[in-house]
C-alpha positions in Angstrom: 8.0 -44.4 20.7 8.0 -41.9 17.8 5.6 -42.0 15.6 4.7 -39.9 12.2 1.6 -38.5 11.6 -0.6 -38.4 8.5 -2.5 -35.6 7.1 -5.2 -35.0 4.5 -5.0 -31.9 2.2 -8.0 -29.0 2.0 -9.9 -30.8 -0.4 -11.2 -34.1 -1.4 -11.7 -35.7 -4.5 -14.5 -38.3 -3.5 -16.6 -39.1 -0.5 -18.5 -42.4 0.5 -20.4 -43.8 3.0 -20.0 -47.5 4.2 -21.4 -48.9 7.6 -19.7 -51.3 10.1 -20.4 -55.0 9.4 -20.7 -57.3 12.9 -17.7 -59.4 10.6 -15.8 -56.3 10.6 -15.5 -56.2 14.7 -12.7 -58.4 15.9 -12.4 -59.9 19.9 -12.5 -56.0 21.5 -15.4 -55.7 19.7 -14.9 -53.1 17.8 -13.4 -52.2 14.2 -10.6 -54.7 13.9 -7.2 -53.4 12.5 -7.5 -55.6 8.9 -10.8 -54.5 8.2 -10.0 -50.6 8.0 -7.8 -51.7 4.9 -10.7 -53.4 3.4 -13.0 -50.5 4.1 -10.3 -48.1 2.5 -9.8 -50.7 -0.4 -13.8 -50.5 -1.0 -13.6 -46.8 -1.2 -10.8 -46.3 -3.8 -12.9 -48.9 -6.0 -16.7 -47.0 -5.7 -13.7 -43.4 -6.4 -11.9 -45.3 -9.5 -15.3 -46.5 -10.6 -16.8 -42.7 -10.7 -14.1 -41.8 -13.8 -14.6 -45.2 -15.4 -11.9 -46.6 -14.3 -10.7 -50.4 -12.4 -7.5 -51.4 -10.4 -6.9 -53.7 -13.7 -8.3 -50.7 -16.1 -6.6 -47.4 -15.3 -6.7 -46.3 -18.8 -4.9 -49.6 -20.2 -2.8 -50.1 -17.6 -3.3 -51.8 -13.8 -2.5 -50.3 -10.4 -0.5 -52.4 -8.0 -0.1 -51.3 -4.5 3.2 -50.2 -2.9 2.4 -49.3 0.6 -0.3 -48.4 2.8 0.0 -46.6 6.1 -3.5 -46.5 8.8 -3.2 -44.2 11.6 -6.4 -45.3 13.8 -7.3 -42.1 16.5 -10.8 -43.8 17.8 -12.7 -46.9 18.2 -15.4 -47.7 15.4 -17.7 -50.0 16.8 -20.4 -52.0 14.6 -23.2 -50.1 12.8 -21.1 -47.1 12.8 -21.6 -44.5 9.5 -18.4 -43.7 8.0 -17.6 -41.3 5.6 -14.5 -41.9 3.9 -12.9 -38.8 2.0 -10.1 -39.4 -0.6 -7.6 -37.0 -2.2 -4.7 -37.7 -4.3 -2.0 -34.9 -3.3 1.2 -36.6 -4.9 1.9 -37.9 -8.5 5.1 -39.0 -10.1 6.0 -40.7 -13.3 4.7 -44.4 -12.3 2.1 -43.8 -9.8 0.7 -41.6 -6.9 -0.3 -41.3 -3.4 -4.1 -41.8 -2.0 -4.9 -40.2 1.2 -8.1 -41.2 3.2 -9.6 -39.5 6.1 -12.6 -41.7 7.8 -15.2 -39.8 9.8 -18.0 -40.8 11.9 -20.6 -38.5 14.0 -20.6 -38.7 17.7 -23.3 -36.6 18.9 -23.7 -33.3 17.1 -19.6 -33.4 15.6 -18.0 -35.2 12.6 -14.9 -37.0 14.5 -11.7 -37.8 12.5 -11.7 -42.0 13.3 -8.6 -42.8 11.1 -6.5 -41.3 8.5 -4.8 -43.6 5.5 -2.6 -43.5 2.7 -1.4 -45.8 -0.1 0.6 -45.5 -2.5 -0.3 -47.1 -6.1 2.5 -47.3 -9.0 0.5 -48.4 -12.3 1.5 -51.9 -13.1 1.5 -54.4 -16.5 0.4 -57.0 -15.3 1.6 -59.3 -18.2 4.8 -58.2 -18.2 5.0 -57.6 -14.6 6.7 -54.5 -14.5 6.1 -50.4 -13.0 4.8 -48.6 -16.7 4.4 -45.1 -16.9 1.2 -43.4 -15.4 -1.0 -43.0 -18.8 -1.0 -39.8 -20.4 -4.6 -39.5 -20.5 -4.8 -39.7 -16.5 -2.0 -37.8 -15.9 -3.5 -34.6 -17.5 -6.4 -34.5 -15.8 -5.2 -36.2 -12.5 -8.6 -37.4 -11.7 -9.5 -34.0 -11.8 -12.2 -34.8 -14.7 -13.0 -37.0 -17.5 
């Protein structure tokens, strides 16, 4: 079977440690397949939250999420220390594309664990349609505040 792979650019943006919760494993006992989305999910929220910023706040408007994509190389097991990297490589007129690359360390090496990527198109949530990424945000791309 074919499969496409993901990659994650030069730099990131943001980094963050979270651990491996024994309610995180799942009947192989290790990291189960839903939980990596609510390990990435907990990441982009402590990354928004560094500029000020909420999935219901993005400078007025929301963020809804379009897709998300997890391509898992290795076993986490519980206790595990990852650091989760994020970059945000694409932009367009309603939104942009999050990339995540999850690390642990085996031994004396940083190993690559999983690699991620969403898509988020900024949202009104009262009129529940796709707005226009804010000015503000798109001139500095979360590049400062």
């Amino acid at each position: 079977m074919n499969t496409w792979k993901l990659t994650f650019p030069d730099k990131a943006l943001f980094e963050c440690v979270l651990h491996i919760r024994v309610s995180d494993l799942n009947y192989g006992n290790h990291l189960g397949n839903d939980r990596i989305v609510g390990l990435l999910h907990e990441a982009r929220m402590q990354f928004l939250r560094t500029f000020g910023y909420t999935e219901m706040n993005l400078e007025g408007v929301g963020l809804i999420l379009r897709d998300l994509s997890v391509e898992l190389k290795k076993e986490m097991f519980y206790g595990d220390r990852l650091r989760i990297e994020i970059a945000v490589p694409e932009w367009s007129a309603t939104g942009f594309r999050m990339v995540y690359r999850v690390c642990r360390t085996e031994e004396t090496e940083e190993v690559v664990t999983a690699l991620a990527h969403t898509t988020l198109i900024c949202f009104d949530y009262n009129s529940k349609k796709p707005v226009r990424v804010p000015e503000n945000l798109m001139a500095h791309r979360f590049q400062s505040t």
